[in-house]
Each structure stands twice: as structure tokens, then as C-alpha cells.
N, C-alpha and C positions, 0 to 999 in steps of 0.2 A: 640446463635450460632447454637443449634440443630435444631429450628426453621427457621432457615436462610439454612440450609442444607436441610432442611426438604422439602423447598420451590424451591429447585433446581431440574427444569424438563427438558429432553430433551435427547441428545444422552450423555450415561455418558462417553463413551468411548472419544470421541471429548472433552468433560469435564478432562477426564484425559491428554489428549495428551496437552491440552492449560498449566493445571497446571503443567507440569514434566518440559515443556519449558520455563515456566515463574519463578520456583523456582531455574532449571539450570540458568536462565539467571544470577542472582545474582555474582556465580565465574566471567565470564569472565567480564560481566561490571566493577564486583570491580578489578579484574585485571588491567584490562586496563587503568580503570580513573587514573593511578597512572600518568600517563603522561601529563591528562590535569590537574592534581594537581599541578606537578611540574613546568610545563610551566607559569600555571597562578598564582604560589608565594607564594601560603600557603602551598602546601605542604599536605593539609587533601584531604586525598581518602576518609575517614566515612563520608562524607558529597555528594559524587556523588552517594556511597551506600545507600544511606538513600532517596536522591532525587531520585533515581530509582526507589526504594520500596513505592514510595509516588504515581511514576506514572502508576507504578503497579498497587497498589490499585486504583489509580483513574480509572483506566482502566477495571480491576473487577467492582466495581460498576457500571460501563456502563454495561458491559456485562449483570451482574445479571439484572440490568435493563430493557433490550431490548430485554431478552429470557420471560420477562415475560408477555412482550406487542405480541397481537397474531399476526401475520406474515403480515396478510392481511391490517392490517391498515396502514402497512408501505409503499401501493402503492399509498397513497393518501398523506401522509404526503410526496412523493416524490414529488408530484407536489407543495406542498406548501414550501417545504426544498431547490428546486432548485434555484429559483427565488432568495432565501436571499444568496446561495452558490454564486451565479452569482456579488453580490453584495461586496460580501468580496474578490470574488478574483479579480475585481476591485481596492477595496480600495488596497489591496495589491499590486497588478502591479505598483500604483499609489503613493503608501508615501512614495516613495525616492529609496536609491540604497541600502544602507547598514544599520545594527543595528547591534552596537556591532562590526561596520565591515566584518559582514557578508554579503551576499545579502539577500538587505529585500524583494525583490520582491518574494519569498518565504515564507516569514512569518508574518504575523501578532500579534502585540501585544495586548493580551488583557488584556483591564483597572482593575485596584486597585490591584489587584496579578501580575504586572508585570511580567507573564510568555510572551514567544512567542508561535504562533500555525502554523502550514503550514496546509495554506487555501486547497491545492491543495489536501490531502489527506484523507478530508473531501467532498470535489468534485468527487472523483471518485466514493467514496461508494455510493453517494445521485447520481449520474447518472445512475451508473448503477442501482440501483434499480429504476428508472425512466425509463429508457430503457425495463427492463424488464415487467414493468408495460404496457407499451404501446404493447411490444410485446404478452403478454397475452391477451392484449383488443382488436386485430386484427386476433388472432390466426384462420383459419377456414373461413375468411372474402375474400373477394377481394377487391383487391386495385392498385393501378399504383405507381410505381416508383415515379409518381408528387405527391399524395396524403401523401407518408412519407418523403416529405423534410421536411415541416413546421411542424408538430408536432413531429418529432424522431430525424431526422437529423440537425434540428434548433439548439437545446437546446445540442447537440455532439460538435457542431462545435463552436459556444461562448462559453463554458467551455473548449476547446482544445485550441483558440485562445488566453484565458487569461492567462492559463497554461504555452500554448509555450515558450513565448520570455525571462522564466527565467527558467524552468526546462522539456529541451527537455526529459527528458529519463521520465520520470512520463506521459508528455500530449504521448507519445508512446506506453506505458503503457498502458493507458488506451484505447486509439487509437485499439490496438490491442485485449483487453478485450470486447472493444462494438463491435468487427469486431465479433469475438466468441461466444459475447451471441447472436447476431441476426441470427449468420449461424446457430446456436445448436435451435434456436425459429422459424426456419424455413423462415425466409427471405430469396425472392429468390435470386439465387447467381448471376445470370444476375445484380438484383441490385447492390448488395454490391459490385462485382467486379468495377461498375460504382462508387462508392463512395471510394474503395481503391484507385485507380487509380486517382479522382480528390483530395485526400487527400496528395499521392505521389505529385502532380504537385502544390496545393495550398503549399507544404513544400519549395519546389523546388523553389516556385518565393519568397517566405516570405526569404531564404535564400541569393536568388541575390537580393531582397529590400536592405536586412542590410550590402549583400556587400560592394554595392554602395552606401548609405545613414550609415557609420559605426559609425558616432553617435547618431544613432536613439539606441541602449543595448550595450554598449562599453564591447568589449572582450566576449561577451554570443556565437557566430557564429566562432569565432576563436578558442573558448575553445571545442565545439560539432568536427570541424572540426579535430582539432590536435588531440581529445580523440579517434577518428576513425583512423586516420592517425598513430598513433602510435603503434596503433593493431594491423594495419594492416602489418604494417611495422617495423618491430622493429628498422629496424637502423634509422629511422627518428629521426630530433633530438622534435619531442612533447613538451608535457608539464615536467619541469623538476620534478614536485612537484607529478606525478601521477607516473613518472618513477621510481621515490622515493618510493612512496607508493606502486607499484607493484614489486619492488624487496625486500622492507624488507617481505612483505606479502609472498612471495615465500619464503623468507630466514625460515621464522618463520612457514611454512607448510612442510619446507624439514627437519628441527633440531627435526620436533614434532617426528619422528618415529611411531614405534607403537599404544605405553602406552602415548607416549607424556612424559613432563616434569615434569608434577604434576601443580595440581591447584597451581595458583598466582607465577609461577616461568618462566614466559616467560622472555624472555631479549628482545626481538622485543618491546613487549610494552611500553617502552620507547622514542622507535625511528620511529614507525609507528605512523604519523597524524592520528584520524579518528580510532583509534583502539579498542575504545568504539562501534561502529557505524557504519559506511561503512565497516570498513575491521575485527569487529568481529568474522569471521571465522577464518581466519587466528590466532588469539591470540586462540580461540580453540583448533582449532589441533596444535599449537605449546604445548598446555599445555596439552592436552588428546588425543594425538595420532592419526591414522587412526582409533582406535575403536571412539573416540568421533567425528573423522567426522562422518563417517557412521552412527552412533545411530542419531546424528541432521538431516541427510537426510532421516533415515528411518522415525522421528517423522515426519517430512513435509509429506512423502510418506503416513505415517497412515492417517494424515489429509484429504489430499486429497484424499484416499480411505474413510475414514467417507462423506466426502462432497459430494462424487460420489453416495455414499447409500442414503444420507440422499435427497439427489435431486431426484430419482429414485422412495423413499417412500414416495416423497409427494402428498399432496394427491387432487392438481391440480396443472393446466399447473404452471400459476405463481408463486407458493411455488417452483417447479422445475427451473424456470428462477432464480428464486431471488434468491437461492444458487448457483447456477452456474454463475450468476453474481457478486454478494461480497463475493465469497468464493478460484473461480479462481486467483483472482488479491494476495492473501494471499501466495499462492502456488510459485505465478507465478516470486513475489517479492524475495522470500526466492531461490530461483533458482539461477536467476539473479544478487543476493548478493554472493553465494558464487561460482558461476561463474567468478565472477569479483576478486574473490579472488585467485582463480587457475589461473589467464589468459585466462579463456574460451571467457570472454566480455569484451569487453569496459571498462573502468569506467562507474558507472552512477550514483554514490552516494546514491545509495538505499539500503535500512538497512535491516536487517534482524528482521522477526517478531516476534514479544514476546522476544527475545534476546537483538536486539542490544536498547540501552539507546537512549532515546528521546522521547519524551511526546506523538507526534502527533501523529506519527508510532504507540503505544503501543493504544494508545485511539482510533483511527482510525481502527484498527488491530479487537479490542474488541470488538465496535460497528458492525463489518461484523460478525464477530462470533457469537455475541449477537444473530443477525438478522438469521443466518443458526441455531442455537441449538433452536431459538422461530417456525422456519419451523422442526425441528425435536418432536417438544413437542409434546405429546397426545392433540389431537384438538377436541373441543366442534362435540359436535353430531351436523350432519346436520341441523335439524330441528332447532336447536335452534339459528346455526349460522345465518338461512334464518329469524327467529321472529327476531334474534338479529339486525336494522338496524344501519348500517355503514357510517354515513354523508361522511366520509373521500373517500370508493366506489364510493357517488353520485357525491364526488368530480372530480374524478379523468375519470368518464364516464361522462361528462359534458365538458370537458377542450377539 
């Protein structure tokens, strides 16, 4: 263990904010699973606490992992990482509708551990660090608007494509994270205003497509529609099951008070769907008050002042892209969850990071972190990086 601590390099502060999140997560998860215990018949919570702490550590191990791989070989393994993302969120759009009665075109299962994985959360990290790559390797160049369709905008638009037609608020997501890193990488805005703008109108028709064709995703374009519609409007009558979910979630954010209830004493989590997970804020400050919201938004807010430094002292363009591209969508997530919890947003069924329970979220979450704390590491002397060569560099200036 000392040697395993010993071997930990990089921002220890970001080090600390991941761990205080990830050991808090433990209350409100086991809180929570008391619901999908009870619904699903046995009755044992120790077993959703035990599975959570499993994908924790899986998730730790990535991390340790990928902090120790040095930053720069990750723009090459992004062009070799995409190609197979492209491939799985394929298969996934493609093996059916449901598993377990969920929709599978979200997740895939993978062989002999019969877990599931959402393809799509693994898509963004390897994009954007793909994006960022390309924007590094133009930085200072000229070029035309025609010149980054096919190598930047190609590879945007088939991962946003595959995304879409089963979880509109993530291909948005991400939609809006690449609009970010390219303005922040200095793409001109004449461009990208050109690519919002056809991005807005390709939405626009894929919408009246499944209007009019409404067995091409039965109920995907009805569910985006009424989850806005409902927002917007409150007396509409929407989805009844999100109405549900957004008023126990409000019940359970006005009873918290203060101090809150005290750890594992919420009474929402019984009756809140999703209380593990989409609506984990809410069983928070029902159970720790406004002091435990604010400490969970200040921990995001430290995060993202770490991410801010740690882009700033890196010590080229691309170490500065590459955390401001897998480290925004981290922030950005954690917002828009527990916005969804006050009523700020929409539904959009997006979890909260390092907190809410779920394999892909927490693994996905680790490996962007990984990737920001191996750009904050003390980095090899120049000279040595320049004798060191990088097949994966000559990859990636090649393509």
C-alpha cells in the first residue's frame, strides 16, 4: 500500500476532491438502493453497497492507471480508440430495444461477467480527446473551413449520429463540449457558428424524419418532446412518471432543511424512481441539508478550479486542450444533475459523478480524471521527451 501511495503523482489536491466524493458517495447510494432492493424482492441493500464499492474500485484502478501513462500518448491512442468507439456504438444502436427492459440501445453487454456498459460514455471521453488532438496539430496553421470537415467534423458528427436516436441529452452533451473545446483551441468562429447552425437544422429534420416515419425509435422523439414540454410548461399534462420523479425530488429537497434528516433517514427514497442515480441529489439534501448541498457544489466548484490550473500549467497547447476537454464534460454533468433536481432542467437522466451508482458513469468519470491528473504530473525533461520517440505522435501526424 505504501508503495502504491508512493507511486501517486500529480495534482494531490484534485486527488483529494475525487477521494471525499467517492467515500461520501457510499451514504446516499446505500440510502437509496433501499428502493431498488425492495422493488426487486429481496430486500438486501448490502449487496447494491458492496456492487458500488466494486465499481469504485474498478474505477480507482483506471484512474491509477491512466495518471501514470504520460498525457501525450493519449493523442494517438485517440485515433486508434475511435475507430473501435464507432464500432460498439454501432453494435449497440443495433442489438435490439431492451435488456432487462431497459433500452439497450444505451448499453452494451459485456461477455463472461455479464455486466452492461453505456457505449456512449466512453464515446465522449475518446472524442474529445481526439478533437483536442487535431486542434493541437493545426494550432498556428491555415486552413479553410473545407479542410476540417473531413478530419474533425467527420468523426463529431458519426459519434453524435450513433448517440442520438437513443440518448438525446448526452449526443447534446457532448455536441456542446466540442462546440467549447474548439472555440477555447481557437477555431474560427465564423466556422463553428457554420457548424452550430447546421447541427441545429440536421436536429431539426432527424426530428420531423421520426415524426413522420414514428416506427423508425417508437416513443425516443415523444419522450425529448414532452420532457421539454413539461418544463416548459407545467400545467401540460407530460410524462406522468418524470412528474412523479420531479415532485417527490422537490418534496425530499424542501423536508431536508438545514442539517437535513441525518444519514439513511430519508423517506423519499422509497418512493423516488432513479434515487440511486438520476435524482441522487435530492436523497442528499433530504438527508444533509443545505449544508450538504453546498459542500457537493462547492467540491465540483474546487474541481473545476483544479481543472482550470491544471490546463493553464500545462506545459503545451495539447496538455491544455486535453483537460479542458475531458475534464469540462465532468463539471458540466454534475451541474445538469442536480439542476434536474431543483427544476432548473429538464430531465435528462444524467448522474451525478463519482456519486450517483452506476459502473459506466463512475469508470468513464475516472478514466477523464486519470487523463487531467497524468497532464498535471511532473513531466520528463525536454530533451529526453524529444530522444524518447512516440510511434503513437507519428500516428496521429500521419492520419
Amino acid at each position: 500500500m505504501k508503495s502504491l501511495l508512493n507511486n501517486i503523482k500529480g495534482d494531490k489536491v484534485l486527488w483529494a476532491i475525487i477521494a471525499v466524493l467517492a467515500l461520501f458517495s457510499f451514504m446516499p447510494v446505500y440510502s437509496a438502493s433501499s428502493n431498488l432492493a425492495y422493488t426487486g424482492g429481496s430486500g438486501n441493500t448490502l449487496k447494491f453497497l458492496v456492487k458500488h464499492g466494486v465499481h469504485l474500485l474498478l474505477g480507482f484502478s483506471i484512474l491509477y492507471g491512466v495518471h501514470r501513462i504520460p498525457y501525450r500518448y493519449f493523442k494517438g491512442l485517440s485515433y486508434i480508440g475511435l475507430p473501435i468507439v464507432v464500432v460498439l456504438l454501432l453494435v449497440t444502436l443495433l442489438q435490439g430495444n431492451t435488456i432487462g427492459g431497459a433500452n439497450a440501445s444505451r448499453w452494451i453487454r459485456i461477455p463472461v461477467v455479464g455486466m452492461t456498459f453505456q457505449t456512449s460514455a466512453l464515446a465522449s471521453v475518446m472524442l474529445l480527446t481526439f478533437v483536442a488532438g487535431y486542434l493541437a496539430r493545426v494550432l498556428g496553421k491555415k486552413y479553410s473551413f473545407k479542410d476540417s470537415i473531413l478530419p474533425l467534423w467527420m468523426p463529431v458528427a458519426i459519434v453524435l449520429m450513433l448517440i442520438l436516436p437513443a440518448n438525446f441529452s448526452t449526443a447534446a452533451i457532448i455536441f456542446v463540449m466540442v462546440a467549447t473545446l474548439v472555440f477555447v483551441g481557437g477555431y474560427p468562429l465564423k466556422y463553428l457558428t457554420v457548424i452550430i447552425l447546421s447541427g441545429i437544422v440536421a436536429l431539426v429534420l432527424f426530428v420531423l424524419v421520426n415524426k413522420a416515419f414514428p416506427d423508425l425509435m417508437p416513443n425516443r422523439i415523444d419522450t425529448w418532446i414532452s420532457r421539454i414540454e413539461s418544463f416548459m410548461d407545467k400545467d401540460t399534462e407530460g410524462s406522468k412518471s418524470e412528474k412523479y420523479q420531479i415532485e417527490r425530488a422537490k418534496i425530499a429537497i424542501a423536508t431536508g432543511g438545514i442539517i437535513g434528516k441525518g444519514p439513511g433517514k430519508s423517506e423519499q427514497r422509497n418512493l423516488l424512481p432513479q434515487s440511486s442515480s438520476d435524482f441522487i441529489y435530492a436523497i442528499v439534501v433530504e438527508e444533509f441539508g443545505l449544508v450538504g448541498a453546498f459542500l457537493i457544489l462547492f467540491a465540483y466548484l474546487m474541481m473545476l478550479g483544479r481543472i482550470l490550473i491544471i490546463s493553464h500549467n500545462a506545459t503545451d497547447v495539447y496538455g491544455k486542450l486535453l483537460v479542458i476537454g475531458v475534464g469540462l464534460p465532468i463539471i458540466f454533468q454534475a451541474f445538469i444533475n442536480m439542476a434536474v433536481a431543483v427544476e432548473l432542467f429538464p430531465v435528462t437522466g444524467q448522474t451525478l459523478p463519482l456519486i450517483s451508482s452506476g459502473g459506466s458513469s463512475i469508470w468513464m468519470t475516472c478514466l477523464a480524471l486519470g487523463i487531467i491528473i497524468s497532464v498535471s504530473a511532473k513531466q520528463e525533461p525536454k530533451e529526453k521527451e524529444e530522444e524518447d520517440l512516440n510511434p503513437l505522435d507519428i500516428l496521429s501526424e500521419t492520419i
